[in-house]
FIKOLZA-1660 file (N, C-alpha, C; in steps of 0.1 Angstrom, whole numbers, plus 5000, padded with zeros to 4 digits):
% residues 170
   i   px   py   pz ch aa at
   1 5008 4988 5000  A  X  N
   1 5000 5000 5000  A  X CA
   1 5009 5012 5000  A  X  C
   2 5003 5020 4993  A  X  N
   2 5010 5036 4990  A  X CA
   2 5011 5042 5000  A  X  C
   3 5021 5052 5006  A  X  N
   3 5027 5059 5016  A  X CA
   3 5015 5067 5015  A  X  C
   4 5006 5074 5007  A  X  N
   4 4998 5081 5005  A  X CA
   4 4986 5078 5008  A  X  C
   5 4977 5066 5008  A  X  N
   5 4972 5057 5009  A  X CA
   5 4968 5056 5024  A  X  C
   6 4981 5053 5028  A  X  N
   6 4980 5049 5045  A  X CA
   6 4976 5064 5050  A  X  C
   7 4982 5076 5048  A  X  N
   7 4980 5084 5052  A  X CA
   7 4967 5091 5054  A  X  C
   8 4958 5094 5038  A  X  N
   8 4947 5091 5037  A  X CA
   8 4937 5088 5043  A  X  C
   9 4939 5072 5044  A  X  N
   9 4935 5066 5060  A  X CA
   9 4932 5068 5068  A  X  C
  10 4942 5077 5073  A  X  N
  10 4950 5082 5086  A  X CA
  10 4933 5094 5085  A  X  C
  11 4940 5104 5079  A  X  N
  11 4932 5113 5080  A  X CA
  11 4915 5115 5080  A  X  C
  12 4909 5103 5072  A  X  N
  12 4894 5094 5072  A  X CA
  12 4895 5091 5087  A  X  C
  13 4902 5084 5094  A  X  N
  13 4894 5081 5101  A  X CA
  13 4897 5088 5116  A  X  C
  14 4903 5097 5117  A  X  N
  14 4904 5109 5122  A  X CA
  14 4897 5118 5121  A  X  C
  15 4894 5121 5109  A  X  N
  15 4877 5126 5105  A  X CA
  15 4864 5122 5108  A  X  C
  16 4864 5106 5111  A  X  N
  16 4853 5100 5110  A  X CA
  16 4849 5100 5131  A  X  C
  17 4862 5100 5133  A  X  N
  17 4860 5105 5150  A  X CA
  17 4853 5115 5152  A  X  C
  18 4857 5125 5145  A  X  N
  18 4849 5141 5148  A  X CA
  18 4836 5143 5145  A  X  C
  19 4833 5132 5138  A  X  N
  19 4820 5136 5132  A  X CA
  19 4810 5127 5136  A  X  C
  20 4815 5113 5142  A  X  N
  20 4804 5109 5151  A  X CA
  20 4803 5113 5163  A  X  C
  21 4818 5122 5168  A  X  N
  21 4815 5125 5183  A  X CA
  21 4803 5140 5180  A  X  C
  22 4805 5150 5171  A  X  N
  22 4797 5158 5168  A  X CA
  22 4787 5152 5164  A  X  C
  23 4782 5143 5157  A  X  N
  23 4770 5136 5159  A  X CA
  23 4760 5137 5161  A  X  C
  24 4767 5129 5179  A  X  N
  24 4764 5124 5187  A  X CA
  24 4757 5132 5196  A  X  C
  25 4767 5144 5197  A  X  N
  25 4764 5158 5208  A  X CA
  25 4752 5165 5198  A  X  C
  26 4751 5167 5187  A  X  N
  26 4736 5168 5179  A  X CA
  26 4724 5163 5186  A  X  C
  27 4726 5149 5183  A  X  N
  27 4716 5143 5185  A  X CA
  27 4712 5142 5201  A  X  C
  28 4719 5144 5209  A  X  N
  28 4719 5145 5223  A  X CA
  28 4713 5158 5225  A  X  C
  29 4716 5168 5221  A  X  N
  29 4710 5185 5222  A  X CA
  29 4695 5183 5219  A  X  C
  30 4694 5179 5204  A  X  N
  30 4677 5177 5200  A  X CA
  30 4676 5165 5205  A  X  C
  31 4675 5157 5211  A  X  N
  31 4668 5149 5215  A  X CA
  31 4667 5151 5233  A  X  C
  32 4673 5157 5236  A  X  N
  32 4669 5157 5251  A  X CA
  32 4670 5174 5257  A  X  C
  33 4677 5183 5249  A  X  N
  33 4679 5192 5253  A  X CA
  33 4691 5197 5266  A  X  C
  34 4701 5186 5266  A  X  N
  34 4714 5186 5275  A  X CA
  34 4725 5180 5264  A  X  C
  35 4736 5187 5269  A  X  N
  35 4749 5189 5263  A  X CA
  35 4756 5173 5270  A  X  C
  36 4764 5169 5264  A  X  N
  36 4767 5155 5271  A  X CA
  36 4776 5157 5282  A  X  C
  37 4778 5174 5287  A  X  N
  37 4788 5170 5298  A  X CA
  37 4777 5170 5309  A  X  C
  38 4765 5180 5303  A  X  N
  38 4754 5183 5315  A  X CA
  38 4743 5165 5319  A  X  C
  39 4752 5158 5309  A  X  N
  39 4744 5145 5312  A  X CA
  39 4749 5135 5318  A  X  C
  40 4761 5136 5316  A  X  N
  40 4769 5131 5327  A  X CA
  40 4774 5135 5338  A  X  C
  41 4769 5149 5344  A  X  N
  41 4765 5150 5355  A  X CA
  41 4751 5148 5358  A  X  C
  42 4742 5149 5353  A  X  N
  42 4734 5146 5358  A  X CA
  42 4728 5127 5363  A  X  C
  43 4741 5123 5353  A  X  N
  43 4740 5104 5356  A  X CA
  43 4745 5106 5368  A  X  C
  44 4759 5114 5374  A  X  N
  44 4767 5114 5383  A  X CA
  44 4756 5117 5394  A  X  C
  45 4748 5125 5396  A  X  N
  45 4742 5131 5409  A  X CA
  45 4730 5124 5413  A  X  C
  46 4730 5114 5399  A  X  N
  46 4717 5103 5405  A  X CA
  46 4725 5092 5409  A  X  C
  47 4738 5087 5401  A  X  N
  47 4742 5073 5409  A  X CA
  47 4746 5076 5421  A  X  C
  48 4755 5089 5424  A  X  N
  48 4761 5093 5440  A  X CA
  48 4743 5089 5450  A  X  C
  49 4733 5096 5447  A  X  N
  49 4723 5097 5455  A  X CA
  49 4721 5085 5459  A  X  C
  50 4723 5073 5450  A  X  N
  50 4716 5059 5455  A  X CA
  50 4727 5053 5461  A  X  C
  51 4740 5062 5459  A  X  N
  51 4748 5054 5471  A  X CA
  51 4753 5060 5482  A  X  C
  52 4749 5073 5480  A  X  N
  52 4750 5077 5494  A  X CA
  52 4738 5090 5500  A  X  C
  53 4737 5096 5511  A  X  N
  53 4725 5103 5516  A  X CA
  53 4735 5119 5507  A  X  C
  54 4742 5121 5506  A  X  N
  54 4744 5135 5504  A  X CA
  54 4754 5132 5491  A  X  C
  55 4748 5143 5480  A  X  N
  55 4757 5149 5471  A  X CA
  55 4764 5163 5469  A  X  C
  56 4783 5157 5469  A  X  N
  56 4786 5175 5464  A  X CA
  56 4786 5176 5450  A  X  C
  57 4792 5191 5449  A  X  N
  57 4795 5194 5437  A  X CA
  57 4810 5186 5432  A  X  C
  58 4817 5187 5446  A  X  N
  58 4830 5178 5441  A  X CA
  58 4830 5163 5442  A  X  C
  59 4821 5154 5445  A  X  N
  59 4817 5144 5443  A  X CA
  59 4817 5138 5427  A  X  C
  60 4807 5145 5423  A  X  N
  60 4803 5153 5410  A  X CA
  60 4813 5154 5399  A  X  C
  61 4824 5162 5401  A  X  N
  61 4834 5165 5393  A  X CA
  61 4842 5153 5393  A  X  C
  62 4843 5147 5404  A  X  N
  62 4854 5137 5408  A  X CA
  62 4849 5123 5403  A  X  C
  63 4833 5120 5401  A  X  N
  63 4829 5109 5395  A  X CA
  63 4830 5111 5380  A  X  C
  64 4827 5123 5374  A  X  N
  64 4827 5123 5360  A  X CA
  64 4842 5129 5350  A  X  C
  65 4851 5134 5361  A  X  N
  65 4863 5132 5353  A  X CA
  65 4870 5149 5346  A  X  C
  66 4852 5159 5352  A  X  N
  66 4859 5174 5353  A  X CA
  66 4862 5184 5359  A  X  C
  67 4869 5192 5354  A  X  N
  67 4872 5202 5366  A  X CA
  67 4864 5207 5374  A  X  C
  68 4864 5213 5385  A  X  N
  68 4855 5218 5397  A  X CA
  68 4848 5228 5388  A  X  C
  69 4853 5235 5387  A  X  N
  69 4848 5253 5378  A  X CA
  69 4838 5250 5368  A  X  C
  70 4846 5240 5356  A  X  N
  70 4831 5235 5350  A  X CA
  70 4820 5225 5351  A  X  C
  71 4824 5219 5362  A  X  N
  71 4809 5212 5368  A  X CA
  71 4800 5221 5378  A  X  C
  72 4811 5233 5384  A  X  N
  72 4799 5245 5391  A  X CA
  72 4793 5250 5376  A  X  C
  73 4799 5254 5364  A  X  N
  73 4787 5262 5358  A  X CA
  73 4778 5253 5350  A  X  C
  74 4784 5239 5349  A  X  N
  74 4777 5230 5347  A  X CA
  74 4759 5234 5352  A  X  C
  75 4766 5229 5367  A  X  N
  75 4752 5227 5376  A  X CA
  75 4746 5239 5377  A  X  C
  76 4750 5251 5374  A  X  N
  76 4742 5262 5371  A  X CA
  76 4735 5265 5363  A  X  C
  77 4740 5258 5353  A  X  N
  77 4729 5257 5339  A  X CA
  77 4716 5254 5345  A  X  C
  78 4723 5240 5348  A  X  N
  78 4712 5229 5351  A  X CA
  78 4701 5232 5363  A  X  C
  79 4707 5244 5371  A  X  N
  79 4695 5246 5383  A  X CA
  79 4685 5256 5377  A  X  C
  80 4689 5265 5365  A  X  N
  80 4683 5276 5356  A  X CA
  80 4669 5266 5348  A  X  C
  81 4678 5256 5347  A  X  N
  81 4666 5248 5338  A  X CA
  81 4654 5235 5345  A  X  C
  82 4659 5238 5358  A  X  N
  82 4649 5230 5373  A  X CA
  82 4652 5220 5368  A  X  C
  83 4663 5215 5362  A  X  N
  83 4673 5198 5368  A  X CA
  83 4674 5193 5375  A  X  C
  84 4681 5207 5389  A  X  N
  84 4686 5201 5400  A  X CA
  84 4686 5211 5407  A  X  C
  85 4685 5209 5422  A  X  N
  85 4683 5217 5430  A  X CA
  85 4695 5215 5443  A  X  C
  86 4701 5233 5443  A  X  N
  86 4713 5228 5452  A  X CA
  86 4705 5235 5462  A  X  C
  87 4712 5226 5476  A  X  N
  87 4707 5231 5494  A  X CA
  87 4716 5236 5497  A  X  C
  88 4719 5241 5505  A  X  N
  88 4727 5246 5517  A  X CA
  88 4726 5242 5527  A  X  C
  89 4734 5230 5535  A  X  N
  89 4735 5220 5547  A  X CA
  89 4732 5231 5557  A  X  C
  90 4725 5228 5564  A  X  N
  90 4724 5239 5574  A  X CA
  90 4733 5240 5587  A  X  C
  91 4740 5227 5593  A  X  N
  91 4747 5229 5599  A  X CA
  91 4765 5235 5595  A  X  C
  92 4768 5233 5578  A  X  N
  92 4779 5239 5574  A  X CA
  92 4774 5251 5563  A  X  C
  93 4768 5261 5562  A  X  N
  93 4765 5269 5554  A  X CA
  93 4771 5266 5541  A  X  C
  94 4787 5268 5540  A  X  N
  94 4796 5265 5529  A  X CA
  94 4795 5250 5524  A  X  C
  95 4785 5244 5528  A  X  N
  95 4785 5232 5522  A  X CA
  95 4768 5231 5518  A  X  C
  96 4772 5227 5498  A  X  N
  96 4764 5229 5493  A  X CA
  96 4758 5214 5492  A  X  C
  97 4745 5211 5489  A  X  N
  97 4742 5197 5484  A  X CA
  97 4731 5193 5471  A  X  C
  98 4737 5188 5465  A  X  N
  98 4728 5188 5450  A  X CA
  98 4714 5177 5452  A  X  C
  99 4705 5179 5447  A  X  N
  99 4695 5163 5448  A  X CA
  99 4690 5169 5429  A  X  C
 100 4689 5156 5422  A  X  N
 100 4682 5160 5413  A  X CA
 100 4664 5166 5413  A  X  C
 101 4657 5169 5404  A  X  N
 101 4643 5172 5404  A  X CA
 101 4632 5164 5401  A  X  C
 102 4625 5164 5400  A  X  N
 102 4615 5152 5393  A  X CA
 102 4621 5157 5379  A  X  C
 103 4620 5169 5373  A  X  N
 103 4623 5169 5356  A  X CA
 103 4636 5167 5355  A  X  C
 104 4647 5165 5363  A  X  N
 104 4658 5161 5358  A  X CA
 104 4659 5145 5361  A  X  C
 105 4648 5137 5368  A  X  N
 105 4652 5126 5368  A  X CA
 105 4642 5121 5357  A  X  C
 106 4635 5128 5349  A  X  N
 106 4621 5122 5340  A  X CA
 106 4633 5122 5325  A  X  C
 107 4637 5137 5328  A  X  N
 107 4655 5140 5315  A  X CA
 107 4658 5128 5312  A  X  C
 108 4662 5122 5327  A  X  N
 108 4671 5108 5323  A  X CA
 108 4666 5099 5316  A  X  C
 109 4654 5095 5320  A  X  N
 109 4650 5085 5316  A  X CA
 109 4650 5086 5301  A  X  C
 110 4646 5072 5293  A  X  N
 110 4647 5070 5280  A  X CA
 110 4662 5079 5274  A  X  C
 111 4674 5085 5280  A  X  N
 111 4686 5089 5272  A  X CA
 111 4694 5076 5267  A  X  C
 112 4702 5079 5258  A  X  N
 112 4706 5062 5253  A  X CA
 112 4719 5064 5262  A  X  C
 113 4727 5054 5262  A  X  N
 113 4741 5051 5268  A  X CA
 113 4747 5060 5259  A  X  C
 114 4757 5070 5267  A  X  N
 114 4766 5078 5262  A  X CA
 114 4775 5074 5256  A  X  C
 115 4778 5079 5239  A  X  N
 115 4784 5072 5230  A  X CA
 115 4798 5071 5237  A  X  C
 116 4807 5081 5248  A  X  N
 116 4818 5073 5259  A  X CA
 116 4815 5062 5265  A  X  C
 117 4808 5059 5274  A  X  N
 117 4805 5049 5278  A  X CA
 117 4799 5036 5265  A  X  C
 118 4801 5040 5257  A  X  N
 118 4797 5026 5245  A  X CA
 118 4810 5023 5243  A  X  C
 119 4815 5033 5242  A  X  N
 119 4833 5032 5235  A  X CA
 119 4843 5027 5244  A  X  C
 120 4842 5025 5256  A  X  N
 120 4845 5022 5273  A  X CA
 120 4843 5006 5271  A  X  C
 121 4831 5007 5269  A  X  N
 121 4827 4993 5269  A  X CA
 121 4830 4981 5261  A  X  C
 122 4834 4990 5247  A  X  N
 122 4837 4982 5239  A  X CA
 122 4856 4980 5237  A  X  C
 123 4856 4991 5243  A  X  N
 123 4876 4989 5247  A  X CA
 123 4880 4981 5258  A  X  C
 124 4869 4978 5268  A  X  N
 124 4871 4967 5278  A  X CA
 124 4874 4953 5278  A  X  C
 125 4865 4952 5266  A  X  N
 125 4867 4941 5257  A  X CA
 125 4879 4938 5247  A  X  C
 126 4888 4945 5244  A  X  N
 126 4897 4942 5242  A  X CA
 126 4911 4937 5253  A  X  C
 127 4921 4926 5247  A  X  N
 127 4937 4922 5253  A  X CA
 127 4939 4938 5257  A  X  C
 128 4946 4937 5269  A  X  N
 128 4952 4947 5278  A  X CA
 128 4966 4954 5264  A  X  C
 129 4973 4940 5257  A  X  N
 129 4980 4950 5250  A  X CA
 129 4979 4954 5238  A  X  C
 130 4965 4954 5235  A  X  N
 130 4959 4964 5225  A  X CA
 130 4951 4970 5228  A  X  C
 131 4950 4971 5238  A  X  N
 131 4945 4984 5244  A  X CA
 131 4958 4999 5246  A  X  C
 132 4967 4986 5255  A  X  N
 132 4984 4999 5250  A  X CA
 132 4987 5001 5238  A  X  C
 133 4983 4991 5229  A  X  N
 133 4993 4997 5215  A  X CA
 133 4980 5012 5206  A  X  C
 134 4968 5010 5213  A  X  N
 134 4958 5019 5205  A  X CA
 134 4963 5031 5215  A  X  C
 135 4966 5031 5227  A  X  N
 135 4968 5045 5231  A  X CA
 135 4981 5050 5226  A  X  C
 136 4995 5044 5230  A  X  N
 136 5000 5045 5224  A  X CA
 136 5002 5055 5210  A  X  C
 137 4995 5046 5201  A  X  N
 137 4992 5051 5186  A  X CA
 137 4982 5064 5186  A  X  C
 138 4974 5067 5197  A  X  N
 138 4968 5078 5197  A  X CA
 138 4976 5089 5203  A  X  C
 139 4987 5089 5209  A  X  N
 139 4991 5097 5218  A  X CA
 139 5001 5101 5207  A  X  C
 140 5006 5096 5197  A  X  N
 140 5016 5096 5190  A  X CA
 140 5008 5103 5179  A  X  C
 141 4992 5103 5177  A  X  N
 141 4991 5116 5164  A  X CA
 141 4989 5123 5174  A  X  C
 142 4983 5127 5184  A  X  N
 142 4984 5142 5195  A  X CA
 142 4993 5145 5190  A  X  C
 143 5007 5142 5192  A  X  N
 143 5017 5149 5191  A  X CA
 143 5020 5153 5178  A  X  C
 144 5017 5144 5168  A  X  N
 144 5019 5149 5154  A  X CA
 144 5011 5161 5147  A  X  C
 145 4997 5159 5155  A  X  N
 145 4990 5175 5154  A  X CA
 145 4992 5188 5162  A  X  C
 146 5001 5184 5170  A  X  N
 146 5011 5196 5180  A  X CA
 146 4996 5197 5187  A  X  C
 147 4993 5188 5199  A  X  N
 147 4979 5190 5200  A  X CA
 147 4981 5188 5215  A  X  C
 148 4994 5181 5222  A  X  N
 148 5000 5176 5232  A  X CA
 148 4997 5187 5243  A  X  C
 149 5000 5200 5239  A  X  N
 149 4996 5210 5252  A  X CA
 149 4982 5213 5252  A  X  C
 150 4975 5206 5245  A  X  N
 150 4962 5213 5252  A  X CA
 150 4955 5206 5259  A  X  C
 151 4945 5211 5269  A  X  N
 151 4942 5200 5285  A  X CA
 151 4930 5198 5280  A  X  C
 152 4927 5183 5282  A  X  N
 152 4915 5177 5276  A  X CA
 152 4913 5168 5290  A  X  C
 153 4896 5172 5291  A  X  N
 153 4894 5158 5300  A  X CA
 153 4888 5150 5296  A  X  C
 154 4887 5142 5306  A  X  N
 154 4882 5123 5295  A  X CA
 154 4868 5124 5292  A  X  C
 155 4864 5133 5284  A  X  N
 155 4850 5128 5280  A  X CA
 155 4851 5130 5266  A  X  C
 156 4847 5122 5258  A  X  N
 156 4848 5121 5246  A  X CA
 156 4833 5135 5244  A  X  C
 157 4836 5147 5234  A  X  N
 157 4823 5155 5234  A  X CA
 157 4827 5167 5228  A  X  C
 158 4818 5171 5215  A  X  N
 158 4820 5180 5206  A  X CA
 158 4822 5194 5214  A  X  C
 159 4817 5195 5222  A  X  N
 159 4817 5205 5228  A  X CA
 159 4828 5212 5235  A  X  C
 160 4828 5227 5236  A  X  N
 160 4843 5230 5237  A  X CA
 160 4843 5240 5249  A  X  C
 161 4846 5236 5263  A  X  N
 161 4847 5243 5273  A  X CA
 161 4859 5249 5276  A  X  C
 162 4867 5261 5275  A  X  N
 162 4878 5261 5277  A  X CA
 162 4880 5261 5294  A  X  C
 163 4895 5254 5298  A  X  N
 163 4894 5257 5311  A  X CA
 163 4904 5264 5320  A  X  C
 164 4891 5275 5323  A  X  N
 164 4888 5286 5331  A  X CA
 164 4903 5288 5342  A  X  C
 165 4897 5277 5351  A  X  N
 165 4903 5271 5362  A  X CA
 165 4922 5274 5360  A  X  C
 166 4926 5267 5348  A  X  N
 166 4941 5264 5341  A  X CA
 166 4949 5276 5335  A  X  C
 167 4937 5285 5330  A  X  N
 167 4941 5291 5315  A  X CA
 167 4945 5306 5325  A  X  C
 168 4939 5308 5339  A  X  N
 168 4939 5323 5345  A  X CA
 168 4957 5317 5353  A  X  C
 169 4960 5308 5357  A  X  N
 169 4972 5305 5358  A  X CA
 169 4984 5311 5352  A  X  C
 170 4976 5308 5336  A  X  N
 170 4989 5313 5327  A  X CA
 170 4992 5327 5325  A  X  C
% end
């Protein structure tokens, strides 16, 4: 196969990533009217609830894999749109506590499995060393797209939060 060929390739299906993760976040917006990071917190503050009596916001961030800053404006969206409703502990003021709403637990229902969590599942399923040799190989185009410094968190999702939190640092 041609040097040009492979490359091709290369670039198809590096294309073909962007376009079912944009998709996906399409079809997630019209069909439920939440962004898929607002849905995976909202999975996050219903599974925390049935395993324990109190939810934080850093619970929250820490189950689903983002920063503090954007899972607070996260949840602000989502209190704007009666998702979720935050308390204030009464014996710690500064301690906030999320419960979902009846309409953010009706949201959930019928959403499909998050095209990450499909892709999770189906990488679990693969030998441990092809699982190393696919990251590996992915970490190796980052770098070839000089893409290495920019901070990404683990959610696979068209959408583009920059972070806040990192960027006032610099």
């Amino acid at each position: 196969m041609e040097e040009t060929d492979l490359i091709e390739r290369m670039l198809r299906a590096i294309r073909r990533v962007i376009l079912k993760t944009s998709q996906y976040s399409r079809s997630l917006a019209r069909n439920s009217g939440l962004t898929l990071p607002q849905l995976l917190c909202l999975r996050a503050i219903r599974d925390l609830s049935q395993e324990q009596d109190e939810v934080t916001a850093a619970q929250v961030s820490s189950r689903v894999g983002l920063a503090a800053p954007t899972v607070s404006r996260i949840l602000e969206r989502m209190e704007r749109g009666q998702l979720i409703e935050r308390i204030r502990n009464s014996p710690d003021r500064r301690r906030v506590l999320i419960h979902l709403t009846e309409t953010g637990k009706q949201k959930l229902d019928g959403i499909p499995t998050p095209l990450q969590e499909q892709f999770v599942n189906r990488l679990l399923s693969l030998q441990e060393d092809e699982v190393r040799g696919l990251v590996t190989s992915l970490e190796q185009v980052v770098e070839l797209m000089e893409a290495a410094d920019l901070d990404a968190e683990p959610v696979i999702s068209a959408e583009y939060e920059p972070r806040e939190d990192r960027s006032r640092l610099n």
